[in-house]
Structure formats: C-alpha cells, structure tokens
N, C-alpha and C positions, 0 to 999 in steps of 0.2 A: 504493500500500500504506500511505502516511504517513498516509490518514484513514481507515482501520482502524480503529475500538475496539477490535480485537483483536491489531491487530501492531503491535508494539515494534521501531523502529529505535535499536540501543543503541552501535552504533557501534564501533569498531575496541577488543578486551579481551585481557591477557595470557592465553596459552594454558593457564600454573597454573591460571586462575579459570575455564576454559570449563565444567569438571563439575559446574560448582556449579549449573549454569543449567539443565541437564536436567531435574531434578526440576520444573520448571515447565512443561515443553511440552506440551501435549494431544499431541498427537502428533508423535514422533522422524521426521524424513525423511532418506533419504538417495537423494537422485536423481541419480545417477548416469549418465552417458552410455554408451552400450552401444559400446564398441568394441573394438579388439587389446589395447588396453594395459589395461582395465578387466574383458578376462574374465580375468584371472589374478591379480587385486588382490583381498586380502582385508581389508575394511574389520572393523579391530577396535573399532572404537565401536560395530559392534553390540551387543557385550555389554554397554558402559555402558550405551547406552538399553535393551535386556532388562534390564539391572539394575536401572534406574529403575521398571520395570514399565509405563511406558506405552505403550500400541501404537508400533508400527515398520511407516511403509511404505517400500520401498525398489524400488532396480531391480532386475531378477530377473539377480542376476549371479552366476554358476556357484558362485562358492564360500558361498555364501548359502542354497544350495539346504536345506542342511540342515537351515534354519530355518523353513523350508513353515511348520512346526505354528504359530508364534509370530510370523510375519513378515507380513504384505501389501505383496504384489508389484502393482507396475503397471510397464508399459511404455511404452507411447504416453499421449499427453500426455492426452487424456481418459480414461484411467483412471486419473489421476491423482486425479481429482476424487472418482469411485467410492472408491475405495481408500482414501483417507482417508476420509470419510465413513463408511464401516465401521469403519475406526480408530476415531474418536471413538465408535463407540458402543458399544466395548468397554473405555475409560479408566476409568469406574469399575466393571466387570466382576472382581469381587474373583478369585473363580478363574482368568480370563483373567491378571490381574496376577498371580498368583503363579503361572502355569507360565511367564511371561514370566521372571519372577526364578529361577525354579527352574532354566531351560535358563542362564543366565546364571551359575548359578553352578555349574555345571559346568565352567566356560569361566573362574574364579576361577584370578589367578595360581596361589593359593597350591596349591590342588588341582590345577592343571596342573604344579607345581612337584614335589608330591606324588606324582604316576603318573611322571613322570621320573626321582623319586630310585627308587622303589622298582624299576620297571625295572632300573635301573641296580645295586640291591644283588643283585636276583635273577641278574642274568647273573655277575655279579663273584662270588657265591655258587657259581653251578654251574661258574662258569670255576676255582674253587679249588678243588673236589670232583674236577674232573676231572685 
C-alpha cells in the first residue's frame, strides 16, 4: 500500500484530531467483521462521515440498515471493490452529498438532544394535568 500515490500511511494520531481527517477521504469505510458481537454494535461514526458528505461503504450490519438510502453495503471481500467504486463516483454528486449530510443531521446531538427534552416536557406536562 506504501507505493500508492494515493494512500497515506500517517501513523499512530491523538483521537481529538481523528475528525479532522475525514473531510479528506474519497470514500468513508467501515469494514466490519460480520459476527455475534458486531450485529448489535452501533457504529456512530456513521454520522461523522454522512456528515462529511462523502460516500460510506460499510458492512451491512443490522443496525445500519436504516441507512440503505445513503450507505453502500458490501459483504464479501469482492464486493468490496464494487462498492467502492460506486462510492467514488458519487463524491462529487452535489445532491448525493447533501442527503448524505441531511440524514446526518438528523442524527445531530443537539437535535437528538432536542426530541429528548421535549418528550420529556410533554409527558411531565400531561403527568401535571393529570
């Protein structure tokens, strides 16, 4: 991979600085091993890289599923190749990139912060009325 023109071996980085690096990848991976421990894991760096807007391909791991519209799944090791490869050729896909960002900020703390509080004053509200 080290005589790559295109891959960069950058070497071991504090984990404050790993977000900063996304914005530069043609395409977000997350490959994943399919097993017990891995169908119940929910990788939340999806939404960093949907946030970043560039394509995401990943393993098709159950709780992933929801992201069908914005995601490319591969499984087996040659559709890996596939999978990407479609990736990239939606990177500068302007509307692709912004439903990527759009499902991503959905999934924004602060608005996930936001449907929590207000749950919470509605029931506290009827729980007083009653």
């Amino acid at each position: 991979l080290r005589r790559l023109p295109n891959v960069y071996i950058l070497g071991g980085r504090p984990t404050s600085a790993l977000h900063s690096y996304v914005q530069h990848f043609d395409v977000c991976l997350m490959p994943y091993e399919i097993n017990k421990y891995t169908h119940y894991i929910y990788p939340v760096k999806v939404h960093e890289y949907l946030a970043s807007g560039n394509p995401v391909v990943a393993s098709p791991l159950p709780n992933l599923r929801e992201f069908a519209d914005v995601v490319t799944f591969a499984g087996q090791a040659d559709e890996w190749s596939d999978a990407i490869a479609r990736a990239l050729l939606t990177h500068a896909d302007v509307p692709a990139r912004e439903a990527r960002q759009a499902v991503a900020s959905r999934h924004d703390w602060s608005a996930l912060a936001g449907r929590v509080m207000s749950i919470m004053q509605t029931r506290l509200q009827s729980g007083a009325a009653q």
